[in-house]
N, C-alpha and C positions, 0 to 999 in steps of 0.2 A: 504493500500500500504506500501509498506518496503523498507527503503533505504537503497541497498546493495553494502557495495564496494568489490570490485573487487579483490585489491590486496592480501587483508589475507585469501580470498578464495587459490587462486593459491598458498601463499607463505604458507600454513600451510596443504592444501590437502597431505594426505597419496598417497604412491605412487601405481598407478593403472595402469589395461591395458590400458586405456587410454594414457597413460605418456608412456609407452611402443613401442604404437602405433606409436607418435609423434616421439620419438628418433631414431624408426628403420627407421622410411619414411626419415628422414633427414639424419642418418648414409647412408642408401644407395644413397641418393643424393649425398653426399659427396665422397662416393667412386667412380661412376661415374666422380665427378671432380677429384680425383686425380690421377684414373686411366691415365685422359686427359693431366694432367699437368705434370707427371713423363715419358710419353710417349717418351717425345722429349731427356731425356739424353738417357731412353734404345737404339736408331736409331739415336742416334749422331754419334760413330763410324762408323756405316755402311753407314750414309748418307755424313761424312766428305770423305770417301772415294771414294765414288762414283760420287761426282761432286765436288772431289776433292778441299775441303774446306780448308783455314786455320785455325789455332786456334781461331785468332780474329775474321774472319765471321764468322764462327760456335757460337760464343759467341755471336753476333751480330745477330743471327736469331734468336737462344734462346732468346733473350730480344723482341723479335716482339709479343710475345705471353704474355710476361708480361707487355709492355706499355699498351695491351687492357685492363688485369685486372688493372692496375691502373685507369685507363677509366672505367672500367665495374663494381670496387667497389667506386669508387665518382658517377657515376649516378645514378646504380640501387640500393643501398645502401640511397641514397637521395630518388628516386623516390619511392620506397616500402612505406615509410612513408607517401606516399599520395595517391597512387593507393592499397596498399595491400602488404601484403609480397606473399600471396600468386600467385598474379599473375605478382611479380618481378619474383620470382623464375622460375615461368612455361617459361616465357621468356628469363630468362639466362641458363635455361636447352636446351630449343627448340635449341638456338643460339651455345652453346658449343658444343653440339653433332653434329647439322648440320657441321658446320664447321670443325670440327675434321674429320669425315666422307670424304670431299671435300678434304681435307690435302692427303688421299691418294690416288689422283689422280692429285696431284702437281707435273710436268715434270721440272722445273726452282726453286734454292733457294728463287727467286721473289714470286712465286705463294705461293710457302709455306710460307712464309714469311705473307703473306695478310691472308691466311687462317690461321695460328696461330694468327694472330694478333684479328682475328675477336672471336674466339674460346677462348681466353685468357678478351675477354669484357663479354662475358656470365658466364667464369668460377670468375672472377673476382666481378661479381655482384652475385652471386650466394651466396658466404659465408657468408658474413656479414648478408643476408638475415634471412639463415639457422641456423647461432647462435642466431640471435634475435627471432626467431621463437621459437627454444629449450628453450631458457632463460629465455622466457616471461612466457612459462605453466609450466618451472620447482618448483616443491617446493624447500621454499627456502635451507632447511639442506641440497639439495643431488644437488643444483644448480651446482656447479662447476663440481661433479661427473660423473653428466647427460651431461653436455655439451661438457666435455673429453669423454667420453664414445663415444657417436652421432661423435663427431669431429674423433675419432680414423680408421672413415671408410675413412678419406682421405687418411691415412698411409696403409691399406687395399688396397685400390686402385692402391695406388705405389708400393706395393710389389706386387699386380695381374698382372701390367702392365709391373713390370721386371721378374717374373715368365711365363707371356705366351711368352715375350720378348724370351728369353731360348730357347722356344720352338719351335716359330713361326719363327725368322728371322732367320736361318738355311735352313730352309723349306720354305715359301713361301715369304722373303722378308719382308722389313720394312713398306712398303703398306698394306701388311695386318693387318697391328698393327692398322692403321687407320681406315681400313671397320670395325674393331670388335665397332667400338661405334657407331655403326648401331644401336645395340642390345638394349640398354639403352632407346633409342628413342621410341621402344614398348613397356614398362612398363610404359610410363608418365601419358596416361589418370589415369590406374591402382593407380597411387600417386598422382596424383592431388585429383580422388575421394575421394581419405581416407585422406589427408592431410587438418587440420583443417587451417582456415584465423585465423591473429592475433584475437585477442578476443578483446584488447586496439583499433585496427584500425574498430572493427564492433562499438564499446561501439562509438567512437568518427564521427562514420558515420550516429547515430542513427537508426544501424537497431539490435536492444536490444529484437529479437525474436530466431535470431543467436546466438548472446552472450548468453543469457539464456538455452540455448540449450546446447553450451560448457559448460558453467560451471557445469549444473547438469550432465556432465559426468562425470566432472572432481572431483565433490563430490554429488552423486546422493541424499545423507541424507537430501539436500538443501530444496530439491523440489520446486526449483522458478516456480514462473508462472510469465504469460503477465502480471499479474498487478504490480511485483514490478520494483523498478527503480536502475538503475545499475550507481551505480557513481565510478572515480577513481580520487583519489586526486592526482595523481602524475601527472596528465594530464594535462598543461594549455595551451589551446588552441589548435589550429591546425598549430601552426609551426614549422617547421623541419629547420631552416635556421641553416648555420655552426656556426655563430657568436653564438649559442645556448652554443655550445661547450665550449667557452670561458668566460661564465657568471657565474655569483652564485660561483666565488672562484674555478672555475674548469679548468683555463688558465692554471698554473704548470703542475697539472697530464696531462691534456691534451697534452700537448709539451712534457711530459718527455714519455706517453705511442707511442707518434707519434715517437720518436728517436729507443722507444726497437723493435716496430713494422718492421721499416725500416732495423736495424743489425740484426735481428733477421729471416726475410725472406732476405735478401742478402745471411747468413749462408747457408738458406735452399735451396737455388736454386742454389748456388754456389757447393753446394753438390752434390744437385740430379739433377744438369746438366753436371757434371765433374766427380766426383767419379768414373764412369764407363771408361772413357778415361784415368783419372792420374793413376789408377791402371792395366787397360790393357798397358800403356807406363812403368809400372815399372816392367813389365814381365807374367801379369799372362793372361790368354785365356780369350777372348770375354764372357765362361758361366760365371768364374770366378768371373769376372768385374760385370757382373751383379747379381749376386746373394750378390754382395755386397750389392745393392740398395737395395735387398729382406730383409736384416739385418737391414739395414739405416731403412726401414721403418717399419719393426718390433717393432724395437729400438721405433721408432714414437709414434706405437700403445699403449706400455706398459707403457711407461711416461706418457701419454694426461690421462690415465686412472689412477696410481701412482699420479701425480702430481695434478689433480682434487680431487683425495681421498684425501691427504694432505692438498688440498688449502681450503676444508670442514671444517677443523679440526685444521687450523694452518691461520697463516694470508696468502693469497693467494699472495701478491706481493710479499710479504717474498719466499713465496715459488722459484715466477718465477725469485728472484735472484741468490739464490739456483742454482735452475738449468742453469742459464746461464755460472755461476762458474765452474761447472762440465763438460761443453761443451766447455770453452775454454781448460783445463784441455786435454782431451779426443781428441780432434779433432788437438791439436798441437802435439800430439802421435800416430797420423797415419802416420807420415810419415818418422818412422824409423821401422829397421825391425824387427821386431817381431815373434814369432809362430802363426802360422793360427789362432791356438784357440784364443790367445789373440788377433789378429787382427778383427776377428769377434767380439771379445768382448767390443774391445775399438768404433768401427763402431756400434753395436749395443747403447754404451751409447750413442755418439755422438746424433744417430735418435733420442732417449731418449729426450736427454737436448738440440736436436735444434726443429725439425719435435712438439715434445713434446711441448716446451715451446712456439710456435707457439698456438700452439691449446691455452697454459693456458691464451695467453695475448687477443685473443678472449674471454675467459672465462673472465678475468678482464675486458676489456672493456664495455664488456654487463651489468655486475654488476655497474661497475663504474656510465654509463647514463641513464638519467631518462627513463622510458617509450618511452616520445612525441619527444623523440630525440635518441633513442635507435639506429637504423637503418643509421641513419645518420651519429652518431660516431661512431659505427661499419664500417662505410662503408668509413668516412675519414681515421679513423686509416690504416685500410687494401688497403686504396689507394694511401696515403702517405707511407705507406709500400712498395708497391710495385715497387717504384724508388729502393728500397732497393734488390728486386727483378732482375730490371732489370741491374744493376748494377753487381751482385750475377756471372749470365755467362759472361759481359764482363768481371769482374776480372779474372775469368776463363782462360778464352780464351790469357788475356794479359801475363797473367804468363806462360800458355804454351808458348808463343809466344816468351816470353826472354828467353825459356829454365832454369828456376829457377830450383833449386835441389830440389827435393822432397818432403821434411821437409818444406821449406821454405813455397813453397804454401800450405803446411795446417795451418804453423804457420798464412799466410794472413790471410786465410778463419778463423782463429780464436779469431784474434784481434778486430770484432765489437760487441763480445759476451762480450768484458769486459769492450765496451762502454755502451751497454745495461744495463748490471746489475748496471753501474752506476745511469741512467736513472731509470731503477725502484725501487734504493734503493732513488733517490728523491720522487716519484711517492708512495711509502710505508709512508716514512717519511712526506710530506706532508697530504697525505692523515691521517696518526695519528695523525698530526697537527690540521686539522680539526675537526676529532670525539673530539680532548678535548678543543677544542675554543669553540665547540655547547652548551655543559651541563653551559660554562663561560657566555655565551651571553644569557641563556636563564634566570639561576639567577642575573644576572645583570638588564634584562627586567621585571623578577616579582620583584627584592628590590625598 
């Protein structure tokens, strides 16, 4: 018999179809979610209009969709770690799309309201799932790459959802925005079949016929059989409690990634729930406005995958300060006037160093927690974030609502990106604090 562990299996495997397999099934999950969740700024104009909203309810519904994910990433982000990721996932997939679907058949802001709220706990529990899933099978070199990569299908999403936006609500109404995540709903058995279960949650359930299976895909040179035995040192025991979070010297980073997580989705949702209205009020046409969003989340795509290639290659918090610098920069220069081209271009960095930097503090979190607690801080951060979230469209809406000048409300939207980089230049600095107290403490223990 052989006692095999787990982790330098995963962290040292060459990259395979296998790894392939895992990033596209979770890239297309994610696009599905962010088709869901960018929905609500393309059919803000149309729907303020129509039951004749103000700025401040209109901001006030958009947050009904984000109190669920703050709910849908502290439960099912907890709960995965004890049922599975896999079948957290199948449940905040089922949950997001039913519910989004129902949304277009909401006659009252009430009704919509219930139904975003409901469809924001599935989309909510959904990510933190989907990055601990990518992270756990990524080898370690292309770790950050993979997970920006896979994460880039939420910005995919957002720019599909203000592209058919374009197309569709001209023609058949903001309701059909809603029936198209019907569609999604028919490929799930299709991704649950091929979507492998944690490999960490089968090792720790004792069913090590599963496990062995994974891994000889994931390096078939292995050739395990039933007789050897699969251990993972990073695993102790079976608890996920939050207080986990706060142990072994991990309080600091933890407070400081729970502050970037928060200004850093406030940014993103103050964006991509307003962008489309502060630019259609500053004169340009309904396609206009939204093909901004098409940029915004371009912008998204080409960061999460830029800023993973660097965080490979450079220190990763470093990086996500970086980018928060560039996004306050970028997003306080939207709101002077400019040439098209350059408006596009400053909206394109923006997505870059906010939509972007989102994805990388995903990427850091995952890296940051152990295995046996993976999902859990994944699933606090992105839940405590998501105050930051729902906050994102009330500011919104309050700033239209005073009538501010132009400048002024992007200068707002870009004042929590230079609290953030503060937060992660603690969260960097501690964290280097630690890697040189380790090698202190371990020669202090053998003298």
């Amino acid at each position: 018999m052989r006692k095999v562990d787990v982790h330098p299996i995963i962290d040292n495997a060459r990259f395979s179809g296998f790894h392939w397999l895992v990033m596209c099934l979770c890239a297309l999950l994610l696009i599905f979610d962010g088709y869901d969740l960018f929905i609500y700024g393309v059919v803000l104009p149309v729907i303020m209009q129509e039951w004749g909203l103000t700025p401040l309810q209109a901001g006030a519904l958009g947050s009904y969709a984000l109190f669920g994910m703050m709910f849908g990433a502290l439960i099912f982000g907890t709960l995965a770690d004890r049922i599975g990721r896999k079948k957290g996932i199948a449940i905040c997939f089922v949950l997001f799309s039913g519910a989004t679907v129902l949304n277009g058949f909401a006659s009252t802001p009430t009704e919509f309201g219930i139904f975003r709220f409901l469809a924001g706990l599935g989309c909510g529990g959904l990510m933190p799932n989907v990055v601990a899933l990518m992270n756990e099978y990524a080898p370690k070199k292309l770790r950050s790459t993979l997970v920006a990569i896979m994460f880039s299908g939420y910005s995919l999403g957002g720019m599909f959802s203000a592209g058919l936006g374009i197309y569709m609500l001209p023609r058949f109404g903001w309701e059909a925005m809603f029936f198209a995540a019907a569609v999604p709903l028919l490929l799930l058995p299709v991704i649950l079949w091929k979507l492998p279960e944690s490999v960490g949650f089968l090792v720790r359930q004792g069913r090590t016929e599963q496990a062995l299976k994974l891994l000889n895909r994931i390096d078939p040179s292995l050739a395990l059989s039933a007789g050897d035995e699969l251990v993972m040192t990073e695993v102790k025991g079976k608890s996920a409690s939050v207080l986990e979070l706060f142990r072994d010297g991990r309080g600091v980073r933890t407070r400081s990634i729970w502050i970037a997580f928060f200004c850093c989705l406030l940014m993103v949702y103050a964006l991509g729930s307003w962008l489309p209205k502060l630019m259609a009020n500053a004169g340009y046409s309904l396609g206009s406005s939204l093909s901004f969003l098409v940029a915004l989340n371009l912008g998204g795509m080409f960061g999460a995958i830029l800023g993973g290639w660097l965080g490979d290659r450079f220190n990763l918090a470093k990086v996500v300060v970086a980018f928060f610098a560039v996004s306050v920069a970028s997003i306080s220069l939207l709101g002077f006037k400019t040439p098209m081209p350059v408006l596009y271009t400053l909206i394109t960095i923006a997505g870059a160093t906010v939509i972007g930097t989102q994805i990388l503090l995903y990427a850091s979190a995952a890296q940051f927690y152990g295995l046996s607690i993976r999902s859990t801080g994944l699933g606090w951060a992105s839940g405590i974030g998501r105050n930051g979230a729902i906050v994102g469209p009330l500011l919104g809406g309050a700033l239209l609502g005073i009538n501010l000048p132009l400048q002024l409300n992007f200068i707002a939207f870009a004042i929590p990106g230079v609290i953030a980089a503060l937060a992660m230049t603690v969260f960097a600095v501690s964290g280097q604090r630690s890697s040189d107290a380790a090698p202190a403490a371990l020669a202090t223990a053998k003298a």
